[in-house]
Backbone as a printed PyTorch tensor [residue, N CA C, xyz], in Angstrom:
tensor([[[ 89.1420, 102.2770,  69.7720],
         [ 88.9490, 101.1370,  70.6270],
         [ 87.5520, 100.5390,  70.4000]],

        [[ 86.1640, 101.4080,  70.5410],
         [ 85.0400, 100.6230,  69.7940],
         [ 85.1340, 100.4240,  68.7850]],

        [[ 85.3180, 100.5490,  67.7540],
         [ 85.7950, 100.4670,  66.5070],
         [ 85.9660,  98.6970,  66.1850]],

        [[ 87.7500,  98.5750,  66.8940],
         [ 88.0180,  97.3680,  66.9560],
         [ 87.0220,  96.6840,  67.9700]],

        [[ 86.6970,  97.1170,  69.1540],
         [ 86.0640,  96.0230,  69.7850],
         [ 84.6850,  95.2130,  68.7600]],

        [[ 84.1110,  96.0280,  67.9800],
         [ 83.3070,  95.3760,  67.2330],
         [ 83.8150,  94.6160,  66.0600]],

        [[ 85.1080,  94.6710,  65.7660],
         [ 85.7720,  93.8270,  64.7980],
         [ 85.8060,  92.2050,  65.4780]],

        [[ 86.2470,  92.5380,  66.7790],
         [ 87.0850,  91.8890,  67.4930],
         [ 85.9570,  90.1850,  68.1330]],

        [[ 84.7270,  91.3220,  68.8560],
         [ 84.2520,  90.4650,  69.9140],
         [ 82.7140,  90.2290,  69.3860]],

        [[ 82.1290,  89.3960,  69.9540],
         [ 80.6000,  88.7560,  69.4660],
         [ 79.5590,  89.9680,  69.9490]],

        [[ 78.6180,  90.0960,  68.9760],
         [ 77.8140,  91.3470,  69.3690],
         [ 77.0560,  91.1890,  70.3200]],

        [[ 77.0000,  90.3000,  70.8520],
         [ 76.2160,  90.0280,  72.1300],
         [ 76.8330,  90.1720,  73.1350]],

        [[ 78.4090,  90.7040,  73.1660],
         [ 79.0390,  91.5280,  74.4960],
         [ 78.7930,  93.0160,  74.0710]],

        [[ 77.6180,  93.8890,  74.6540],
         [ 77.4390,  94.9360,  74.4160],
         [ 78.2860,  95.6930,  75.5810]],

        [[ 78.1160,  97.3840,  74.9880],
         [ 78.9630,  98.1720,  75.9310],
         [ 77.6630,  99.0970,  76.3170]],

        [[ 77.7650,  99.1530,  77.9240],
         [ 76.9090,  99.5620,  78.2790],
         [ 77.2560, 101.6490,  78.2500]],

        [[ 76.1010, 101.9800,  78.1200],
         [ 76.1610, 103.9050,  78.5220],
         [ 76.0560, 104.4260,  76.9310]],

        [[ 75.3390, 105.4050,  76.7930],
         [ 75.8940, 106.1690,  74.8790],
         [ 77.4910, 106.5550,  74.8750]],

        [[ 77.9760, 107.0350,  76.0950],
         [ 79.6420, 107.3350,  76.1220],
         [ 79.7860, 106.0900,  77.1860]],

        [[ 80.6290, 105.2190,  76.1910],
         [ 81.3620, 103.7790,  77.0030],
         [ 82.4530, 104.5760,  77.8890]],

        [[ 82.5860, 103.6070,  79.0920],
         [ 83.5160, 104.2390,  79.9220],
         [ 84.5500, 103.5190,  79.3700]],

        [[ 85.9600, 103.9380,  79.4080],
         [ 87.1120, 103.5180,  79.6340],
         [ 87.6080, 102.9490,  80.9090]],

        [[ 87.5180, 102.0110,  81.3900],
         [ 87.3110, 101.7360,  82.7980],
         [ 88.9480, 101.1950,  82.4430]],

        [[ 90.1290, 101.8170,  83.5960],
         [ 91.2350, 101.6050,  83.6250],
         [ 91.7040, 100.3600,  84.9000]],

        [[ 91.0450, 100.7220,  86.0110],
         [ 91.3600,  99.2100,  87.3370],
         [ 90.1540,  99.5800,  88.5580]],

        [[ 90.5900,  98.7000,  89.3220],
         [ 89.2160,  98.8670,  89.8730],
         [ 90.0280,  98.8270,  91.4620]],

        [[ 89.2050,  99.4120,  92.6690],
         [ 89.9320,  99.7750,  93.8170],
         [ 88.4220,  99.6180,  94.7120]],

        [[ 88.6650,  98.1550,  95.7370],
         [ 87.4350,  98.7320,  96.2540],
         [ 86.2470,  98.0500,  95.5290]],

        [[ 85.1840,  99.0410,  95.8840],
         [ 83.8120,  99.2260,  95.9240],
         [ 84.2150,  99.7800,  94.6650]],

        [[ 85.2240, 100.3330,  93.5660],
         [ 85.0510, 101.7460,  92.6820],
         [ 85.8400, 100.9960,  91.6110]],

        [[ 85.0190, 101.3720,  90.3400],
         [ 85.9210, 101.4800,  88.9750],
         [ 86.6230, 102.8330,  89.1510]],

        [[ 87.9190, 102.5650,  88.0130],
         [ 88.9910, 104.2130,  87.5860],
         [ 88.7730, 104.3540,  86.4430]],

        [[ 88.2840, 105.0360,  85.8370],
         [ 88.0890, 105.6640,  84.5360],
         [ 89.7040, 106.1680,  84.2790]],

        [[ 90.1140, 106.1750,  82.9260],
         [ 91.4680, 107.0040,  82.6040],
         [ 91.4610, 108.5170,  83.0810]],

        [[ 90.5240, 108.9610,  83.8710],
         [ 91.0360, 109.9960,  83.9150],
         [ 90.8980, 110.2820,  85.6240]],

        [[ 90.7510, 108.7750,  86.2330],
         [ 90.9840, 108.4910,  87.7150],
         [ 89.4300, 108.9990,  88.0960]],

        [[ 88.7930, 108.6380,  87.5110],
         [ 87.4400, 109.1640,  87.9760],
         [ 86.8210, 108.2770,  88.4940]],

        [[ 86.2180, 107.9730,  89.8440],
         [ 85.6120, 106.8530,  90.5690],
         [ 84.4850, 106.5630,  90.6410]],

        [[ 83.8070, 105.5210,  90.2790],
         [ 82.2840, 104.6600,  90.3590],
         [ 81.9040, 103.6980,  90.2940]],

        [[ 81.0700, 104.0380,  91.4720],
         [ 80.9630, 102.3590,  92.6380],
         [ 80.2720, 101.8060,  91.7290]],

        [[ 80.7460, 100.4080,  91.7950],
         [ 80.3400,  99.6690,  90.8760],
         [ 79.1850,  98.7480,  91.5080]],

        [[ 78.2030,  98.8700,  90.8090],
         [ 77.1680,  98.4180,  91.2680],
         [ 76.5360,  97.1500,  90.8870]],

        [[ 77.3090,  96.8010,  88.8830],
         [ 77.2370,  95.4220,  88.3470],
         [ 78.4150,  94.5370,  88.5040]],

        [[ 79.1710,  94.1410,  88.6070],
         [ 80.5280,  93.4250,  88.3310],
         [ 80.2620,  92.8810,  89.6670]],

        [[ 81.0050,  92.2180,  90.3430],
         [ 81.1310,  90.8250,  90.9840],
         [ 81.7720,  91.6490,  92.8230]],

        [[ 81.6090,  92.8110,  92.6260],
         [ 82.1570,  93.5830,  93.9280],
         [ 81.0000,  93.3470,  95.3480]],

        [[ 80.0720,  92.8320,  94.6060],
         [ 79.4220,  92.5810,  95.8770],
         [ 79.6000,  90.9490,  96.2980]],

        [[ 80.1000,  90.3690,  95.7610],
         [ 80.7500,  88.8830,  96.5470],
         [ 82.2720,  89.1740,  97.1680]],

        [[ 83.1520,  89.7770,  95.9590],
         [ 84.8730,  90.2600,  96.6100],
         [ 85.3380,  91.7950,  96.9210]],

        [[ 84.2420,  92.3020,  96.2360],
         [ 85.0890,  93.7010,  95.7200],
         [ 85.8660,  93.4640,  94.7370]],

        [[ 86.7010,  94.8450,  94.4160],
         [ 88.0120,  94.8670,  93.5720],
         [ 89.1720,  94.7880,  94.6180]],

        [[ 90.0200,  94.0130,  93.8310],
         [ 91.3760,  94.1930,  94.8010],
         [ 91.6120,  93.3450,  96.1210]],

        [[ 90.3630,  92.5700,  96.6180],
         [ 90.3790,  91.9630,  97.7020],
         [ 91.7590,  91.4410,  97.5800]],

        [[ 92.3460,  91.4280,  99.1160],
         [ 93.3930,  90.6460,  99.0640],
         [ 93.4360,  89.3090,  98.7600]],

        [[ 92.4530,  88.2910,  99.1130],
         [ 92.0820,  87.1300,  98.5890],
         [ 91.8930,  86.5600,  97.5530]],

        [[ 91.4440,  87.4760,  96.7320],
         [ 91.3910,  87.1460,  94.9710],
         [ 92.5450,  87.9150,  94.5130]],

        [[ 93.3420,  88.8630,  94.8290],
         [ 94.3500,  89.1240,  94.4740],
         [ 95.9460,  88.1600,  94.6100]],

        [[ 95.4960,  87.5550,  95.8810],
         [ 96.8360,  86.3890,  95.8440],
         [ 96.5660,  85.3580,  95.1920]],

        [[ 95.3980,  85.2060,  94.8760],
         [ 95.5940,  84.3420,  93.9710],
         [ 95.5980,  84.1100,  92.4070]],

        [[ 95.2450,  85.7770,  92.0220],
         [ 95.5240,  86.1290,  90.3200],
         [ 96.1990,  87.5010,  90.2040]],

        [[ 97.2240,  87.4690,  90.9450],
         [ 97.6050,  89.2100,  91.2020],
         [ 98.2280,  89.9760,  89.7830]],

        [[ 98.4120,  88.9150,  89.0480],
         [ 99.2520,  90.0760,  88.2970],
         [ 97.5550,  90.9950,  87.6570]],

        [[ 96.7430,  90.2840,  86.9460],
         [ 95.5350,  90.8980,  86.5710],
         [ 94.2590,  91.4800,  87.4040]],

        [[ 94.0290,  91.0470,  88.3470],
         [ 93.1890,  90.9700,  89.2460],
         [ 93.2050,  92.5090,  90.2570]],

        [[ 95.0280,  92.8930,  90.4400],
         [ 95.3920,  93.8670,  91.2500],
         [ 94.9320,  94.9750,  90.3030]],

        [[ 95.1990,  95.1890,  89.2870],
         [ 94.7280,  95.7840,  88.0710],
         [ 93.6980,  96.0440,  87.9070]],

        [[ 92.6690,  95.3910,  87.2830],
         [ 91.6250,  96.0660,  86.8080],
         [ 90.5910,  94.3810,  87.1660]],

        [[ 89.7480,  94.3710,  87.9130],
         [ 88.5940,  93.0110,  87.8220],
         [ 87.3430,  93.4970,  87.1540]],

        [[ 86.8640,  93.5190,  86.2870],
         [ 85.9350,  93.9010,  85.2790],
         [ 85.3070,  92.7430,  84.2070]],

        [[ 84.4420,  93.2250,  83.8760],
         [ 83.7290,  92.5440,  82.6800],
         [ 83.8750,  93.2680,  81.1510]],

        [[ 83.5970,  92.7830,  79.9910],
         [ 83.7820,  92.9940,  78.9200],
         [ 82.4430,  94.5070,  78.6370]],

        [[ 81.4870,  94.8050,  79.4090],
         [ 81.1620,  96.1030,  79.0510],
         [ 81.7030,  97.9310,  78.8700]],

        [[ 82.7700,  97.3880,  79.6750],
         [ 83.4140,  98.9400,  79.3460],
         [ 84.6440,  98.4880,  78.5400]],

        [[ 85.2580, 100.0470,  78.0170],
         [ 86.5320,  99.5860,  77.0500],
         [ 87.5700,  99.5640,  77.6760]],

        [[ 88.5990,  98.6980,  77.2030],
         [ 90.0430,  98.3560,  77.8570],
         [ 90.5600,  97.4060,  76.9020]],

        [[ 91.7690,  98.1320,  76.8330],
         [ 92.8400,  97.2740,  75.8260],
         [ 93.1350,  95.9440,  75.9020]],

        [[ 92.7810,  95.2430,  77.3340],
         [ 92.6670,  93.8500,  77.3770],
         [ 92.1070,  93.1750,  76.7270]],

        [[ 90.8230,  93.1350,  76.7470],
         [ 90.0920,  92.3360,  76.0150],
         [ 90.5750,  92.4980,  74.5430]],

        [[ 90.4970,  93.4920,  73.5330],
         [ 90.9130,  93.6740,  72.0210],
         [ 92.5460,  92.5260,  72.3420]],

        [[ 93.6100,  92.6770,  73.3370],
         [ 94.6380,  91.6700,  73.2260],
         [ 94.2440,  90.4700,  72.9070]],

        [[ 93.2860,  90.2020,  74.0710],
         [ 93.0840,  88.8020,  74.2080],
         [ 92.1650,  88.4830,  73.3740]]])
């Protein structure tokens, strides 16, 4: 997955940590790591909505309910898109 993400995306979207998280969805105040491991997220946009708010979720639910994140951790989304 880093691998391609550096094929993929402009080097000026860096991945933050020496071990990039796999950040799977977000719940809350908390990222899920793939292995359901929780941490409050302290950069991403959770201090205006959180993750998951019902409010930003009705109105982009299929992605939004999922995972609300930025391009620093890894996830198969971004390499799709």
């Amino acid at each position: 997955m880093l691998s391609q993400r550096g094929d993929r995306l402009f080097k000026t979207l860096s991945v933050s940590y020496q071990q990039p998280l796999i950040i799977e969805r977000g719940q809350g105040q908390f990222l899920l790591d793939e292995n359901n491991i929780a941490y409050l997220d302290m950069v991403n946009n959770v201090c205006h909505v959180g993750h998951c708010h019902p409010s930003v979720v009705a109105a982009d639910q299929a992605q939004m309910a999922k995972l609300n994140t930025n391009t620093r951790y890894l996830n198969d989304n971004i390499l799709d898109l």
